[in-house]
Each structure stands twice: as structure tokens, then as C-alpha cells.
N, C-alpha and C positions, 0 to 999 in steps of 0.2 A: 888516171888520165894524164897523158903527158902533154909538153906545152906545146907538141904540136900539133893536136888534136884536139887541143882547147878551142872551143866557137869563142869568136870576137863578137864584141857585142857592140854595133857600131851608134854612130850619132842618124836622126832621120831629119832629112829634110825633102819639102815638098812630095810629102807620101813616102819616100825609097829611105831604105839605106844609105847612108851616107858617110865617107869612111872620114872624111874630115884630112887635115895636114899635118896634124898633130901625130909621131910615133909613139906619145906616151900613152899606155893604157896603168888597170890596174887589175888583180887578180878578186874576180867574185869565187867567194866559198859558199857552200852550202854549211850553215850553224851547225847544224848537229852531226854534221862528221867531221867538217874541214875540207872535205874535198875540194879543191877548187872544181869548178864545173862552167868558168867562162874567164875571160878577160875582157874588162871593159874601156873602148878607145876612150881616152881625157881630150878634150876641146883643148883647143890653144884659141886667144883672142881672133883668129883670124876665121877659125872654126865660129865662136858664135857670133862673129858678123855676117859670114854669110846666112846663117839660120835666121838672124834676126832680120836682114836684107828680104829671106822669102816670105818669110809672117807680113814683113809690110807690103813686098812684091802683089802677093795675094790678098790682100786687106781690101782695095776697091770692088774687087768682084767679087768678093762675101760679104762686105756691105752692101753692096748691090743688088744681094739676092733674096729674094721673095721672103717676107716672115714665113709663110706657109711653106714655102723649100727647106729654110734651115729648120724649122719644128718636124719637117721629114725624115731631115738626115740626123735627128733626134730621137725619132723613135725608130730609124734603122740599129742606130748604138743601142740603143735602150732592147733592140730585140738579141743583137748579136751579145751583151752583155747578159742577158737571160739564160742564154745559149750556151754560152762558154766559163760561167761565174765558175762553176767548180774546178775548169782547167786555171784561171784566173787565181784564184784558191791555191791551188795545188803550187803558182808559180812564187807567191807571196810566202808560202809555208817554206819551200829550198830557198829561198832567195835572204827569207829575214828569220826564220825559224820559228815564227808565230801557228800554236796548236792549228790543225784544220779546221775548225770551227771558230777560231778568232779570224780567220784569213776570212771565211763566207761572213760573219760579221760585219768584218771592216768594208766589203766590196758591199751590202746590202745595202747600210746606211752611204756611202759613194752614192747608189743606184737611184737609193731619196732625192737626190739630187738632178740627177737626170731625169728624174719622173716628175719634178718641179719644173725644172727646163721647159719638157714638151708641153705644159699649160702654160708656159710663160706670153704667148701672143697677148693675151688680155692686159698684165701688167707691163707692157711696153707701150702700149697707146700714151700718148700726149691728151692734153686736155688744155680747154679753153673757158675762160670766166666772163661772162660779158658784167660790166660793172660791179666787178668788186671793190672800187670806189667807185664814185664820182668821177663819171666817163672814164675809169680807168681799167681797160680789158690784159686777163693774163692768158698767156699763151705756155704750154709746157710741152717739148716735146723730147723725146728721149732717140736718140744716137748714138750707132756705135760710136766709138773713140780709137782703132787702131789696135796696132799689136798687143796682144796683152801676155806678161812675165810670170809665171807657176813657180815656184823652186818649193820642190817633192822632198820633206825631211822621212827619214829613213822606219821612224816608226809605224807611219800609218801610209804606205807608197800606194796605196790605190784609192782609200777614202781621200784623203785630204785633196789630190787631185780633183776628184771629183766635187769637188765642194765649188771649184771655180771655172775649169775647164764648159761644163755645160750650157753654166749661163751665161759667158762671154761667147760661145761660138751663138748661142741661140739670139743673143742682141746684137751678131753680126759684128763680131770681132773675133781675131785669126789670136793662135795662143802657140806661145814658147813652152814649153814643160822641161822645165830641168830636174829628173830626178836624183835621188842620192844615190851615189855613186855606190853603197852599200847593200842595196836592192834596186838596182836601175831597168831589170825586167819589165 
């Protein structure tokens, strides 16, 4: 593959592709040959403020939105992840060189997670004590917090994501994922 038939692999914001201002990239190889088989665009500070700008752009209306909606659009991932784990798989094995059976490994236990997610409505209720002293009532109640920060280490680039991505979108918080620039598929 020559370098100009190399796919860029760009930064995403607000859904799209986003090529960002930054001209530096860096060359992804496939392990087990060397091939390269992408170049991936590098952020420059201006690049992740705007990303960081749309996570919180976006923050009031997916706080905003129905527990019952975001546990929706939890088990649409949770189906589309059913769906696609082997292509998923296949993309972890060229990208980090992990056996095909360690790639479906690492995305099942991810998947634990998002399957925790979609029952999460129940542990997000607040709760209320009437006199747990003497006239003294507690009140708890749980709130998103805002944008929330991922940084994806090269080992495990699609579990460990998933470890936090699900249940910050599902308690109605917007998420950054920085992955390693080593496996950033």
C-alpha cells in the first residue's frame, strides 16, 4: 500500500468524521506483517477543544433525556454490538495483533458492561430517609455530572472502553474516548 492510498483515520466529533487542524498524523501498521494499512490524524490542543466544546455543547440534552431513552439507545449498542463483534474482533486482531479468540474475549467482557448499563435505571434512583435522626430527613439523589474523559491504553482498546463509556452515557453523561494512537480503530 502506498502512502497515497493509505485511509486517514480521522478524529470524530458530533457523530462525523472530523479531520481536525492538526497536519500531523502517524502511520498504523498491521503487527503481524508491518504493513501499514492507515494513517492516523494526531489532535493538536485546538483539535481537542473543540471535541471537548461538543461533549459539553451536547451535555444538557442528554442530561435531559428520558432514563427510559438513554437505556434505549443502550440496547440499540448492545444489539448492534451482537451484530458486529466478530467484524469488531477481526478489527482489534490487524490493528493490535491479539489471537482472534483473545480480540472476541476482550469485546465480550466490554459487552458485560453494557449489559449492566441497560439495568442500570434501578440503581440510579435517589432515595429518601424520613428520621434517620431526630427530625433529621436524608435525601440522595444521583445526577449526571457533564462531559466525561476515556483515555483507551493500547492493550485492551475495546474492553477497557467499555468499562466506562456505558454507564456514563446511561446516567446521562456525554463521553470523550481518546484511544491509543497504536490501535485507534
Amino acid at each position: 500500500m502506498t502512502s497515497t492510498d493509505t485511509r486517514v483515520i480521522a478524529h470524530w466529533l458530533d457523530g462525523k468524521p472530523f479531520a481536525g487542524t492538526s497536519e500531523d498524523t502517524t502511520t498504523v501498521t498491521n503487527p503481524a506483517t508491518g504493513q501499514i494499512t492507515g494513517r492516523l490524524a494526531l489532535a493538536n490542543l485546538e483539535d481537542a477543544r473543540a471535541v471537548i466544546d461538543a461533549a459539553a455543547a451536547a451535555f444538557p440534552a442528554w442530561r435531559d433525556t428520558s432514563l427510559a431513552r438513554r437505556t434505549q439507545v443502550l440496547f440499540s449498542f448492545r444489539e448492534l454490538l451482537n451484530a458486529r463483534k466478530g467484524e469488531l474482533a477481526e478489527i482489534i486482531t490487524a490493528e493490535h495483533g491479539k489471537v482472534l479468540s483473545d480480540a472476541l474475549g476482550e469485546i465480550s467482557r466490554g459487552q458485560e458492561v453494557v449489559e449492566f448499563a441497560c439495568g442500570i435505571p434501578h440503581l440510579l434512583k435517589g432515595g429518601y430517609t424520613e428520621n434517620a435522626s431526630t427530625k433529621v430527613d436524608v435525601y440522595s439523589i444521583r445526577q449526571p455530572l457533564g462531559p466525561v474523559g476515556i483515555i483507551s491504553p493500547f492493550n485492551f482498546p475495546a474492553m477497557v472502553p467499555m468499562w466506562f463509556f456505558p454507564v456514563a452515557i446511561a446516567a446521562g453523561n456525554t463521553v470523550i474516548l481518546k484511544p491509543s494512537e497504536k490501535d485507534p480503530t
